[in-house]
DRENDRENKE-333460 format. One record per residue: x, y, z of N, C-alpha, C in turn; residue in one letter. Coordinates in steps of 0.2 Angstrom, whole numbers, padded with zeros to 4 digits, always signed. Layout:
<pts>
XYZXYZXYZA
...
</pts>
This chain:
<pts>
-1324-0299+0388-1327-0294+0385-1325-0287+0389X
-1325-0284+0385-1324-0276+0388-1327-0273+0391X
-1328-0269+0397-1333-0266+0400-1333-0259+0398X
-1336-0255+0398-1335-0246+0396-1327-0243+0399X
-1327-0243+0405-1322-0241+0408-1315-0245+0404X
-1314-0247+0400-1310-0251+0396-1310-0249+0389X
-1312-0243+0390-1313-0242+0381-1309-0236+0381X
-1305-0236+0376-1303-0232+0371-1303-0224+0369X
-1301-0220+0373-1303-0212+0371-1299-0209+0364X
-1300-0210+0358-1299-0203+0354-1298-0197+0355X
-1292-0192+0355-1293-0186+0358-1292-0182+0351X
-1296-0177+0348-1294-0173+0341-1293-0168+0342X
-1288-0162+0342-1286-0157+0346-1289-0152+0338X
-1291-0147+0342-1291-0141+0337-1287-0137+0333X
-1289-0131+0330-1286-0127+0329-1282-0123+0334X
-1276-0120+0331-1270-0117+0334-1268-0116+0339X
-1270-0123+0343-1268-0126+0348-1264-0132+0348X
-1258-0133+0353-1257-0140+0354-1261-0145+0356X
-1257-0152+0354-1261-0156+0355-1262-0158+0363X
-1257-0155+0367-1254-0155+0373-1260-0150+0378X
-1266-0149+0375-1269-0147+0377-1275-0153+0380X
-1275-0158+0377-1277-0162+0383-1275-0168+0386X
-1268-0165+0389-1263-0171+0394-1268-0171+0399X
-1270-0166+0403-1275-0167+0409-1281-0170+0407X
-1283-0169+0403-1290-0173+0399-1286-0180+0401X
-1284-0183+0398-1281-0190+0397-1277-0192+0403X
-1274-0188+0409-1275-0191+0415-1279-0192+0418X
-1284-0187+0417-1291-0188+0419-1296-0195+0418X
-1294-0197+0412-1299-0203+0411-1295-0211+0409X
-1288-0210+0411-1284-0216+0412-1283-0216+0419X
-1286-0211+0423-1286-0213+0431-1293-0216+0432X
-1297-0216+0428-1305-0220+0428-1305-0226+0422X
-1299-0228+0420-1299-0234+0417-1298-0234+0409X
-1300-0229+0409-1300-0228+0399-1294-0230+0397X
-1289-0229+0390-1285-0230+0387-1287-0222+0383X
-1279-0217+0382-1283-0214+0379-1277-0212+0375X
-1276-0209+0368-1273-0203+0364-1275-0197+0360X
-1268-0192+0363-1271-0187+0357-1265-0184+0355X
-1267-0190+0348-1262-0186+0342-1261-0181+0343X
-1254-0178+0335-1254-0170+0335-1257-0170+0327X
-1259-0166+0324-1260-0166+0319-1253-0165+0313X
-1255-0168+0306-1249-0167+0303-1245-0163+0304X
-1238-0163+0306-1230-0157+0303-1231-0154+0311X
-1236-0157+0316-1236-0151+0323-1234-0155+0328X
-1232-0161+0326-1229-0167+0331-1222-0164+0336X
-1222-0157+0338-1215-0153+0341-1220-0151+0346X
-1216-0146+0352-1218-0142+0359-1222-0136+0354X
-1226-0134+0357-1228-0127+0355-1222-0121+0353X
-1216-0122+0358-1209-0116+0357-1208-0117+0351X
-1206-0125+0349-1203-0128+0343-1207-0125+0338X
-1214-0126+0336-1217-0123+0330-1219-0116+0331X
-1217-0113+0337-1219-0103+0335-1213-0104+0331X
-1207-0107+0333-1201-0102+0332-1200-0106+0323X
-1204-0110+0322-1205-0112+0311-1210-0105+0310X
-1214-0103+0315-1217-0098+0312-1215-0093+0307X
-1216-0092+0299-1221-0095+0295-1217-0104+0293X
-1222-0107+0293-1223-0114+0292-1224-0116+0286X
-1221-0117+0280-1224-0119+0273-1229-0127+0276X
-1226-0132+0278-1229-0138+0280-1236-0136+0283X
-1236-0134+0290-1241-0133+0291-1246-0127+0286X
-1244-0125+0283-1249-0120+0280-1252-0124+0276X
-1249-0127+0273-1252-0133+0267-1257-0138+0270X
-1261-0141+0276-1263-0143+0279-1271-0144+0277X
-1275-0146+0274-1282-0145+0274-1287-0148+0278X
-1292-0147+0277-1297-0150+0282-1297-0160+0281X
-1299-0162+0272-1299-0166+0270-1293-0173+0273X
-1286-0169+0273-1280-0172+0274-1281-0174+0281X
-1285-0169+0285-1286-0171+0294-1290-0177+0293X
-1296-0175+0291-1300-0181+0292-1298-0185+0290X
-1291-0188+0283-1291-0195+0281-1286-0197+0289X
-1282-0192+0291-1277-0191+0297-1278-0196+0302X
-1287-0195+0304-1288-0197+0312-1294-0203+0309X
-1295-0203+0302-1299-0209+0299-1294-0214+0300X
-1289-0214+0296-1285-0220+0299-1281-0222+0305X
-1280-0217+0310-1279-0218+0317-1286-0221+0319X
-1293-0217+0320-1297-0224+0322-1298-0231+0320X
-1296-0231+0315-1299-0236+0312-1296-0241+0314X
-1288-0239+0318-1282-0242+0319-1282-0248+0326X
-1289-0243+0329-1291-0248+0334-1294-0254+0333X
-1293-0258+0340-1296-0263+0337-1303-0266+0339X
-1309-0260+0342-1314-0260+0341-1316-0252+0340X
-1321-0250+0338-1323-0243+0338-1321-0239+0344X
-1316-0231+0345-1315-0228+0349-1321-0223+0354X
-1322-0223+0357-1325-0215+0359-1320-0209+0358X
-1324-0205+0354-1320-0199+0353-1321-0194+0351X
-1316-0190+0353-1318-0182+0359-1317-0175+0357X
-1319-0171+0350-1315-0167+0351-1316-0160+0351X
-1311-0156+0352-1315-0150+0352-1311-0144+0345X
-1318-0139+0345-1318-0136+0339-1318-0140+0332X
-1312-0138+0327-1311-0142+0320-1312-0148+0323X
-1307-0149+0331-1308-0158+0331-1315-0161+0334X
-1319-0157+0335-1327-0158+0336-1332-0158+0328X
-1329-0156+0323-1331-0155+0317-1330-0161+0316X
-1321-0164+0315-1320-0171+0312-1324-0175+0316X
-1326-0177+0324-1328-0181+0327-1334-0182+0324X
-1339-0177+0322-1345-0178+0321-1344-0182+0313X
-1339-0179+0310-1339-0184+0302-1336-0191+0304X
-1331-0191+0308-1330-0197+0309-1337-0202+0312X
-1340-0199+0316-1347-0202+0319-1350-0205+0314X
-1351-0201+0308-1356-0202+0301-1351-0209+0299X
-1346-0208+0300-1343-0215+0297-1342-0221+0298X
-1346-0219+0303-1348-0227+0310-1341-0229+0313X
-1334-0225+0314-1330-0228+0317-1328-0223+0325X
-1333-0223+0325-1334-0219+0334-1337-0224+0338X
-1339-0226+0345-1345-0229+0347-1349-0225+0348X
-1344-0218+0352-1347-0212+0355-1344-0207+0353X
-1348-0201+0352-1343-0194+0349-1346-0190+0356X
-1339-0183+0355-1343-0178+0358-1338-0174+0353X
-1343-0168+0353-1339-0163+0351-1340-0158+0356X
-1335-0154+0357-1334-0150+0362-1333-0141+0358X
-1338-0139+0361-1336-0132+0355-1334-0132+0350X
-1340-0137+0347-1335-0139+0339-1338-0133+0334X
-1332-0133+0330-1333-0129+0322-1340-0134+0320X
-1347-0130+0318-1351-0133+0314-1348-0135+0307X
-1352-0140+0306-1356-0144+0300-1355-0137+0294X
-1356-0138+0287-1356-0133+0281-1362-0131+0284X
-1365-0126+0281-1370-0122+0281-1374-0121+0287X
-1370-0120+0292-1372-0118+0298-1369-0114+0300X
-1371-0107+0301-1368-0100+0299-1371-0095+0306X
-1366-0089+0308-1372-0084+0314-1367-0077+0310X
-1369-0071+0310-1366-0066+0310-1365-0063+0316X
-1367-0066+0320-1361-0064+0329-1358-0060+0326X
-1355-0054+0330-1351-0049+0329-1344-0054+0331X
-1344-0057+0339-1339-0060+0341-1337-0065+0337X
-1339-0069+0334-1338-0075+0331-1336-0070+0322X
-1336-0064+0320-1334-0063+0313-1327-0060+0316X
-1329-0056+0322-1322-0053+0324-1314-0057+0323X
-1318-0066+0329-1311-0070+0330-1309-0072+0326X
-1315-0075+0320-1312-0079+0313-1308-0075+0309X
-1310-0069+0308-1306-0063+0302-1298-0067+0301X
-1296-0064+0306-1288-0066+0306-1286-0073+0306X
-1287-0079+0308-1288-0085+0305-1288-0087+0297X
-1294-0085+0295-1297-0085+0290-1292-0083+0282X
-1288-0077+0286-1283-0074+0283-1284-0071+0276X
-1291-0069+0274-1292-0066+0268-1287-0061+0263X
-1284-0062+0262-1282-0055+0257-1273-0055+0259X
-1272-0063+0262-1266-0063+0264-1263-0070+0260X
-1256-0071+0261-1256-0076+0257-1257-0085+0262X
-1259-0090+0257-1261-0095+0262-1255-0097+0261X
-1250-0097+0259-1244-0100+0261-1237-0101+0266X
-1242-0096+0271-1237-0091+0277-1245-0095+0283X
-1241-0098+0288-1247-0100+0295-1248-0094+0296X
-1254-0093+0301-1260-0090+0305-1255-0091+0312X
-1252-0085+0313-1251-0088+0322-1255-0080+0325X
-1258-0081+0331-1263-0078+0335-1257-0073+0338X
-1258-0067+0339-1255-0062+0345-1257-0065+0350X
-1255-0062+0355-1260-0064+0360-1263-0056+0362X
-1266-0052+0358-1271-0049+0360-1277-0053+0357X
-1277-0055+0351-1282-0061+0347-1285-0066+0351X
-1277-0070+0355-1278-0076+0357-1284-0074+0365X
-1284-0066+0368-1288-0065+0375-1292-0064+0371X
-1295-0062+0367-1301-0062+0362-1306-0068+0359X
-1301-0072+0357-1304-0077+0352-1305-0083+0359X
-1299-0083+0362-1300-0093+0366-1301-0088+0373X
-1297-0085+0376-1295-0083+0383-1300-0076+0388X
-1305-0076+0382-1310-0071+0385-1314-0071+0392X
-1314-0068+0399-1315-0069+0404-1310-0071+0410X
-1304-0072+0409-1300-0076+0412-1294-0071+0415X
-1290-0072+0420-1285-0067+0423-1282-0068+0419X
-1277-0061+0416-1275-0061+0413-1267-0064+0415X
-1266-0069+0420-1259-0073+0421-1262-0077+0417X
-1267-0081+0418-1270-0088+0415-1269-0086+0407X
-1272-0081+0405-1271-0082+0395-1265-0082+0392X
-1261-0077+0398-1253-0076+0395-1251-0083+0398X
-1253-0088+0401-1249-0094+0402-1252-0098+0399X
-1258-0100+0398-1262-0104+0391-1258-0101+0382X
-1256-0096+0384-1254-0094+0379-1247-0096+0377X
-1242-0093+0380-1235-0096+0379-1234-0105+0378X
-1239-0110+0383-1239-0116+0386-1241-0121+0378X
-1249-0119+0376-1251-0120+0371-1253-0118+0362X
-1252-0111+0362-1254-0108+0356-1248-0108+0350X
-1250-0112+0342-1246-0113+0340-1249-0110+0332X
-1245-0109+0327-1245-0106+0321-1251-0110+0318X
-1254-0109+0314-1261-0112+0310-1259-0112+0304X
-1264-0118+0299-1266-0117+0291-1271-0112+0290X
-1270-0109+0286-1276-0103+0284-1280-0108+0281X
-1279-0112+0275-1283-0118+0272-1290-0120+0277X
-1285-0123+0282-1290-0127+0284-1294-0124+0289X
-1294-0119+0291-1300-0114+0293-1303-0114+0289X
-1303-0110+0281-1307-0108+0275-1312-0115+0275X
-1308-0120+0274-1311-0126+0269-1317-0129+0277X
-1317-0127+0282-1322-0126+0287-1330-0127+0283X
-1329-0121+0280-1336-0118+0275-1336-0121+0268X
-1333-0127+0268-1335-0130+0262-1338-0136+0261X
-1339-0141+0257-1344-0144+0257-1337-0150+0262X
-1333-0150+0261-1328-0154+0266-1330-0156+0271X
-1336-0149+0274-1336-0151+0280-1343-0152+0280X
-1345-0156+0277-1354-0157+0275-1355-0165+0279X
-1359-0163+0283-1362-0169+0287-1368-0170+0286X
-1370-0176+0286-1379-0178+0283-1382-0180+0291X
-1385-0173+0291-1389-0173+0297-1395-0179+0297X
-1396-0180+0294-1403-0186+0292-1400-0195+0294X
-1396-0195+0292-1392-0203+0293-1392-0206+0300X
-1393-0209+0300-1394-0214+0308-1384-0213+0312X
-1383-0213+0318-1377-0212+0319-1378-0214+0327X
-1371-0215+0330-1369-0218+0336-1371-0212+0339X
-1372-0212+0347-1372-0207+0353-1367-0202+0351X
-1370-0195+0350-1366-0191+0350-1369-0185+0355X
-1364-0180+0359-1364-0179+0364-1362-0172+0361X
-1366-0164+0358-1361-0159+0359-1363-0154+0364X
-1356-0150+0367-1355-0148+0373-1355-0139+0370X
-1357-0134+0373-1357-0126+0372-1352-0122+0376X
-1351-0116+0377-1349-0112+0382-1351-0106+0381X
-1357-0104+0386-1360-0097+0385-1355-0090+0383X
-1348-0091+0386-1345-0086+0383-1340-0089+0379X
-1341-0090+0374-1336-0092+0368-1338-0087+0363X
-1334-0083+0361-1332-0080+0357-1331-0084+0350X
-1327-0087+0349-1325-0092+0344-1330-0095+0339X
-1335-0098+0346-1338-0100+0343-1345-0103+0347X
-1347-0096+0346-1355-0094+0350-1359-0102+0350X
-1361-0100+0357-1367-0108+0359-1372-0109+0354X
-1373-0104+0351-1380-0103+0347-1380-0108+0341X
-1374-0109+0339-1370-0114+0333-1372-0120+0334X
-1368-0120+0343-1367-0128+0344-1376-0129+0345X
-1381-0126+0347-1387-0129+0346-1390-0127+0339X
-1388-0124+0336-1390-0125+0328-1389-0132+0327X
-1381-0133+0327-1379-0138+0325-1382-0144+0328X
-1384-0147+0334-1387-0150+0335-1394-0151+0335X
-1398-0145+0333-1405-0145+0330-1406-0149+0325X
-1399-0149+0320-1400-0151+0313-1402-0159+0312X
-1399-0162+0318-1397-0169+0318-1407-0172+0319X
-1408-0177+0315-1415-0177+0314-1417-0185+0314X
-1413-0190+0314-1414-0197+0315-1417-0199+0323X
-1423-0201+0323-1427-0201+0329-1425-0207+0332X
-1420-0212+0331-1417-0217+0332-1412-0218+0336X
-1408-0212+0334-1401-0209+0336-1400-0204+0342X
-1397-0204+0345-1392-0202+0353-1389-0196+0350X
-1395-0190+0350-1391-0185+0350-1393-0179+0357X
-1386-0177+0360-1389-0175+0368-1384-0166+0364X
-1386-0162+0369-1381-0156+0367-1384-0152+0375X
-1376-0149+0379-1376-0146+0386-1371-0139+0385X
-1374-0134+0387-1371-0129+0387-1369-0126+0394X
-1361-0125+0396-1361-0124+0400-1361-0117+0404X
-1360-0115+0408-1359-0107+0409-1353-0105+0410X
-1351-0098+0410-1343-0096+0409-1337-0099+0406X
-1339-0102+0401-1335-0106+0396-1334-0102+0390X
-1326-0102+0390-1324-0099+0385-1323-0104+0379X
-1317-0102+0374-1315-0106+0369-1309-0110+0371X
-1307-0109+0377-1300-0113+0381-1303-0117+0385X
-1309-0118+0383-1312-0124+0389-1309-0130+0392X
-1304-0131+0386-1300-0137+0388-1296-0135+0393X
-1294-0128+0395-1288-0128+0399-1290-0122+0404X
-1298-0121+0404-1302-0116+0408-1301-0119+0414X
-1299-0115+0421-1300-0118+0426-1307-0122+0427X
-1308-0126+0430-1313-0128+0432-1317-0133+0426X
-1313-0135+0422-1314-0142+0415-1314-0149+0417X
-1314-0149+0425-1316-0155+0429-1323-0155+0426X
-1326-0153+0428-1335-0153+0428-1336-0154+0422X
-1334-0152+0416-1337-0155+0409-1333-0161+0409X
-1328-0162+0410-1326-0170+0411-1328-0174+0414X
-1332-0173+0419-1334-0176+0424-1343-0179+0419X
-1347-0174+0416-1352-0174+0413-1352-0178+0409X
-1346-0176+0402-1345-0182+0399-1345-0188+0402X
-1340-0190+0407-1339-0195+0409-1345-0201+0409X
-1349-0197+0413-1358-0198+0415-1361-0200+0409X
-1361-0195+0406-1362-0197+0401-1360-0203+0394X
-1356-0206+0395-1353-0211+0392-1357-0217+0397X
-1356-0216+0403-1359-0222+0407-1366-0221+0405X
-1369-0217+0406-1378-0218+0404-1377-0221+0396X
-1375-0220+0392-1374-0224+0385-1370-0229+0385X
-1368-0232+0389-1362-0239+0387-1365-0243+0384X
-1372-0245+0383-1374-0251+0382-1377-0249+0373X
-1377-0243+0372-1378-0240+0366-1374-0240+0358X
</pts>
């Protein structure tokens, strides 16, 4: 039998970022036992150089929410017991549908995009999505972030050698779709339904996507049977995954999988 330290990490990378954004994450917890991957998402399976320089990307522009989640539906499944799994932003969105679908043991989302109808009019969070979002532009052409965007939306608070190297290292052209379809019923999650241990994480300065969310979104969850925990951290931006000092959330997770293994 398997012991926790033996299980299986799912990594689900977000928005307009590579998936190379958690190679550290996954040295971190293959040095404590786990097995872990983190796919790329459809058409992004190249370096971040390799897809600026497709930028505009017909493939990836075509990209939707629905296609993601059959994406990493069939990569967990792939295992051959239920994965823990971990992601952040959109990929803390799918974690949380994936959870609903019982093929998680454990989720976290990590500054995940909420659930449909869970909404803030934050000036920061209308500011970072506008451009994303790409209204009034064509959705046939990717979303790639300047990097005056990208100090705004992911890199807020941080020296500015860290954003310009977060930035060149891992920032890559987006689907406008599958932001949109974010707010559609795609991404409707039945806060009522019994689910495995989920875990969602915040960052007080997140732009992208204000803490206030991630405790909406965790307010919502209502099954008095079910493991649902939510920790917000301080000085956390939206680059959490590559903020200095992303030991301590991984370390908390970590913790947190062991106080739930028997779960």
């Amino acid at each position: 039998m398997q012991t926790e330290n033996q299980k299986s990490i799912l990594f689900i990378t977000g928005a307009f970022v590579s998936n190379e954004s958690w190679n550290e994450w996954s040295h971190f917890y293959e040095s404590r036992g786990y097995k872990t991957i983190a796919p790329a998402w459809p058409f992004k399976d190249a370096s971040p150089a390799v897809l600026r320089r497709r930028h505009p990307d017909s493939q990836i522009a075509s990209i939707r929410l629905a296609q993601l989640i059959t994406h990493f539906e069939e990569i967990a499944r792939s295992f051959p017991e239920r994965p823990i799994i971990i992601g952040h932003s959109i990929g803390g969105l799918i974690a949380q549908i994936l959870n609903q679908k019982g093929l998680a043991s454990k989720a976290v989302a990590i500054h995940s995009v909420p659930p449909q109808g869970i909404l803030t009019f934050k000036l920061s969070f209308l500011k970072a999505g506008w451009g994303p979002l790409g209204f009034f532009t064509s959705a046939k052409n990717t979303f790639l972030m300047s990097f005056s965007q990208w100090r705004y939306a992911f890199a807020n608070g941080m020296e500015f050698e860290l954003q310009e190297r977060g930035y060149l290292q891992l920032a890559i052209p987006e689907s406008k779709l599958v932001v949109r379809d974010t707010i559609t019923s795609v991404a409707k999650v039945d806060f009522k339904k019994p689910h495995h241990p989920l875990l969602l994480i915040a960052g007080d300065m997140d732009n992208t996507i204000p803490h206030q969310l991630n405790y909406d979104n965790y307010k919502k969850y209502t099954d008095k049977n079910s493991v649902t925990d939510y920790k917000v951290f301080s000085g956390r931006n939206h680059f959490v995954l590559g903020q200095p000092g992303w030991q301590e959330i991984a370390i908390y997770i970590l913790e947190w999988l062991q106080q739930h293994k028997n779960e």
